[in-house]
C-alpha positions as CSV (number, residue, x, y, z in Angstrom):
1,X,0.0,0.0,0.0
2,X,1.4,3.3,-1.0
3,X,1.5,6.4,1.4
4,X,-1.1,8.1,-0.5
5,X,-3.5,5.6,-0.1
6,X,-3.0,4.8,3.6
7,X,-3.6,8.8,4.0
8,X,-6.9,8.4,1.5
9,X,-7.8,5.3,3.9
10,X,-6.9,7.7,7.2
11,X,-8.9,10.3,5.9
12,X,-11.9,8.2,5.6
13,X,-11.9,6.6,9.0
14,X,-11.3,10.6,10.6
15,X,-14.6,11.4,8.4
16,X,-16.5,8.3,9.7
17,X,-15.9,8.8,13.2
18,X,-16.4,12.8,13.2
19,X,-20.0,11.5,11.4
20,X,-20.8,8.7,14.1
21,X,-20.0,11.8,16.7
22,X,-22.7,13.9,15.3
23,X,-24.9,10.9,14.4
24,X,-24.9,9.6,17.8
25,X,-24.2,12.5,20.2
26,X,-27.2,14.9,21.4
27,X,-24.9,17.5,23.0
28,X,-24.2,20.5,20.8
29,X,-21.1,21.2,21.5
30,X,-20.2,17.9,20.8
31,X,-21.8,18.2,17.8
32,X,-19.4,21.1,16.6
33,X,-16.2,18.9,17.1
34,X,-17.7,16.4,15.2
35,X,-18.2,18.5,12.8
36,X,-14.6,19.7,12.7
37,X,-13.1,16.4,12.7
38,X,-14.9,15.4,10.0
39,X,-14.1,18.6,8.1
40,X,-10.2,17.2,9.2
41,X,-11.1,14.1,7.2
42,X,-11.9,15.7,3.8
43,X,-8.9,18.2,4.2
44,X,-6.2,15.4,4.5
45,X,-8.5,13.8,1.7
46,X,-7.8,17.0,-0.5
47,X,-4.1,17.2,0.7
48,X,-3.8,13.6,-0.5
49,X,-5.3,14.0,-3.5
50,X,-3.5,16.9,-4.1
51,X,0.1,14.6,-3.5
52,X,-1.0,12.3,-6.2
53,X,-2.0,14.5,-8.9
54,X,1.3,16.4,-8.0
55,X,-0.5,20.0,-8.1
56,X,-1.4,22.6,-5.3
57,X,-5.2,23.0,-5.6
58,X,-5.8,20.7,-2.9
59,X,-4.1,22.3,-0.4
60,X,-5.8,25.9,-1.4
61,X,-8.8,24.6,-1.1
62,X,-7.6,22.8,2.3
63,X,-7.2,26.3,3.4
64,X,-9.9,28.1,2.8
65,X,-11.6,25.2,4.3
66,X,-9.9,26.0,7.6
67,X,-11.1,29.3,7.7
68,X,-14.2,28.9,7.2
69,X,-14.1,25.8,10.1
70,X,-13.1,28.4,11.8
71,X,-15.3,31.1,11.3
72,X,-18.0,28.5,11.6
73,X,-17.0,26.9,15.1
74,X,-16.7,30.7,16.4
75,X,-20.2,32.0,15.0
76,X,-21.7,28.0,16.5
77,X,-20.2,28.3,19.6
78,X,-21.6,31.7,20.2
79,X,-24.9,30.6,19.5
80,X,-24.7,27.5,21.5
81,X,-23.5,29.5,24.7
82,X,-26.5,32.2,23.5
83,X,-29.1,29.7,23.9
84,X,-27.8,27.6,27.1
85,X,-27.9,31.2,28.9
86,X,-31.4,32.3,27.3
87,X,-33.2,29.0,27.7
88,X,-31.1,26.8,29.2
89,X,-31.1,23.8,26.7
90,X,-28.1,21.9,25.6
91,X,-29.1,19.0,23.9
92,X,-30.2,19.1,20.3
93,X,-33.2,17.6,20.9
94,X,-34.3,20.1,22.9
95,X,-33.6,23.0,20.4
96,X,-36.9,21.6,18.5
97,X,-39.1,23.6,21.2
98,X,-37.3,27.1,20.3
99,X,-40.1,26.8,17.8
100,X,-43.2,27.3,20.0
């Protein structure tokens, strides 16, 4: 197996397991860090990529992808700690009555 392909293969199992955390997990915080690992998995997958084909595209787009992570975690994070202190929820399931 070649080093590309193990990273491809790595890439993958980061991406599964930041999914099975957001799948499975009812805390939104939680949520969030799923989120960012599995955004992790797709930038190693575009670094990868990027190895084989022997261009820099990849790891452009790998960077842009970080900022908006970024960008995202900080405006997520605000809104999280917004709504614990307003209503006190901080399960996702209990976000659903924010409607009523």
């Amino acid at each position: 197996m070649t080093l590309e392909k193990a990273y491809i293969l790595l890439s993958i199992l980061v991406f599964l397991i930041g999914l099975l955390g957001v799948i499975a997990r009812k805390n939104l915080i939680t949520m969030l860090v799923s989120t960012e690992i599995m955004l992790n998995g797709v930038n190693l997958t575009l670094v990868a990529v990027d190895k084989v084909l022997g261009r820099v595209d990849g790891q452009i787009f790998s960077f842009f992808t970080l900022t908006v992570a970024a960008a995202e975690v900080a405006v997520g994070l605000g809104l999280v700690v917004a709504i614990f202190r307003l209503k006190g929820y901080e399960g996702s399931s209990e976000i659903v009555h924010l409607r009523d």
